[in-house]
C-alpha positions as CSV (number, residue, x, y, z in Angstrom):
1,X,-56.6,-29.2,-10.3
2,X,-58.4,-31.9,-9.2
3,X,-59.0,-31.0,-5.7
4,X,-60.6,-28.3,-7.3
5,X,-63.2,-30.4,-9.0
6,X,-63.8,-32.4,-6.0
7,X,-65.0,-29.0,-3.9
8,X,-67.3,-27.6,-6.8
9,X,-68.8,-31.5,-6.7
10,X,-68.9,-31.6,-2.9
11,X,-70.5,-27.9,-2.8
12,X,-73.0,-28.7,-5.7
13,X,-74.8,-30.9,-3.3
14,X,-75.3,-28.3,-0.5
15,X,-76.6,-25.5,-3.1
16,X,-80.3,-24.7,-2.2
17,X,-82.4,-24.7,-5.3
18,X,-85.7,-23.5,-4.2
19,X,-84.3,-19.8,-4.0
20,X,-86.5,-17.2,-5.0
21,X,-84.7,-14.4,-7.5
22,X,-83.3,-11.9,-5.0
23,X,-82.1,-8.1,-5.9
24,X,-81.2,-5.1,-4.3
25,X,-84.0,-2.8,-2.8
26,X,-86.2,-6.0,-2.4
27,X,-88.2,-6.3,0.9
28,X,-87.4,-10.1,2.2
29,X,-89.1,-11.9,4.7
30,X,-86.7,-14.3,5.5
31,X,-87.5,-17.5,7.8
32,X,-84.5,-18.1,10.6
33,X,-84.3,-21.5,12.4
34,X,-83.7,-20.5,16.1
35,X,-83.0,-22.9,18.9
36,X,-83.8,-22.9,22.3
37,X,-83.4,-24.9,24.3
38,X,-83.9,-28.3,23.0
39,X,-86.9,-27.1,20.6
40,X,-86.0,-25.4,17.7
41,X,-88.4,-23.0,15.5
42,X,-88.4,-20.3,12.7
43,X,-88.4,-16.7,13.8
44,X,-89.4,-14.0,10.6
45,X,-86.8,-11.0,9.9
46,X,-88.2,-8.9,7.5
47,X,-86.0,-6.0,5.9
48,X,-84.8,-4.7,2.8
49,X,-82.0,-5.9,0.8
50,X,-79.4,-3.7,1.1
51,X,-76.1,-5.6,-0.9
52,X,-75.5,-9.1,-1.9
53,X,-72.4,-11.3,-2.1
54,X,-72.6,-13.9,-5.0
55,X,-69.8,-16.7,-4.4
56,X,-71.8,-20.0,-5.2
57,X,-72.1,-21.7,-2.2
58,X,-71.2,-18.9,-0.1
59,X,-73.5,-16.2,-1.6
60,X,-74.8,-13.7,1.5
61,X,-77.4,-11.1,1.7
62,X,-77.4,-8.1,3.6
63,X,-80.6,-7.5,4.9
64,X,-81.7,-4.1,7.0
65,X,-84.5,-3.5,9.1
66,X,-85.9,-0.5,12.0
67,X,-86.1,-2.3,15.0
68,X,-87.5,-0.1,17.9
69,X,-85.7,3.2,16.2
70,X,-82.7,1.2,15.5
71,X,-81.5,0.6,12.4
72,X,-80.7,-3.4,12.8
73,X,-78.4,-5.0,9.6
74,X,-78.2,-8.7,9.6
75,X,-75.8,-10.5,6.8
76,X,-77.4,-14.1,5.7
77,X,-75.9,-17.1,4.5
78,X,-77.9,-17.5,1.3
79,X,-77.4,-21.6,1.5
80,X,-77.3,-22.1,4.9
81,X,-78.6,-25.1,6.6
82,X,-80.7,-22.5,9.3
83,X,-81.8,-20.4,6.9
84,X,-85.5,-22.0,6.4
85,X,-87.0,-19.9,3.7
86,X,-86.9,-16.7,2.3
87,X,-90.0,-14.6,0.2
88,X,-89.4,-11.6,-1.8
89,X,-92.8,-9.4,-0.4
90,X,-91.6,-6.2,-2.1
91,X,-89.4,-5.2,-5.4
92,X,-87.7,-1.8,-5.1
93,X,-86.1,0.0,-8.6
94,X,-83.0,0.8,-7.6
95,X,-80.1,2.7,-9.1
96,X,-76.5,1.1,-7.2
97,X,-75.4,-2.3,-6.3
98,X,-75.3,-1.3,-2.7
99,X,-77.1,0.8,-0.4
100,X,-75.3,1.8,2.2
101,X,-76.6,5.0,2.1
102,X,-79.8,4.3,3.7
103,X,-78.1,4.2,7.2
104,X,-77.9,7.6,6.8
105,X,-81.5,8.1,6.4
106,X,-84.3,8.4,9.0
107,X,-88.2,8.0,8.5
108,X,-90.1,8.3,5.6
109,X,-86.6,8.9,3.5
110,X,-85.3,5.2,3.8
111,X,-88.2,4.2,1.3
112,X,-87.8,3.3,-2.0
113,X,-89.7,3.6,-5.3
114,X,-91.6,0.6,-6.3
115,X,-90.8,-1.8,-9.6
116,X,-93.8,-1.8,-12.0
117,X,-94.3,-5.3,-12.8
């Protein structure tokens, strides 16, 4: 029991807290640190949320994006130490908890209804 307690203490500390609210079907713009070489810098992926993973500390997103024709699915470590920022640009009303059905679509059907504020 008490080697329990001491991971939820020791993973407390790494939790990010400046996390915007994220959902399925949101467009992200998320902020990668990339290194190369001996300079490091933050490289944008944009995409749309397509499932999330919520485990505390180890919480991932799923995000999706066309890349030259290509449909291009990248999974983020929500509290990751390279993972710089992340903005919600877009807010999607969505029906399921994942959609995987979108790598089905092509075009104009891959976009999804907009959330009325």
């Amino acid at each position: 029991m008490k080697i329990k307690n001491l991971v939820q203490i020791i993973e407390k500390d790494q939790l990010k807290t400046e996390i915007p609210q994220i959902s399925i079907g949101d467009t992200v713009k998320v902020g990668v640190l990339i290194q190369e070489g001996n300079k490091q810098r933050v490289q944008p992926y944009e995409g749309t949320v397509i499932a999330q993973h919520k485990a505390g500390l180890n919480s991932t997103i799923t995000v999706r994006r066309i890349f030259q024709g290509i449909g291009v699915e990248r999974i983020f470590a929500i509290h990751s130490p390279s993972l710089k920022n992340i903005e919600v640009i877009r807010q999607a009303k969505v029906r399921k908890a994942k959609l995987y059905y979108l790598r089905d679509r092509i075009g104009k059907a891959t976009r999804l209804k907009q959330k009325n504020a």
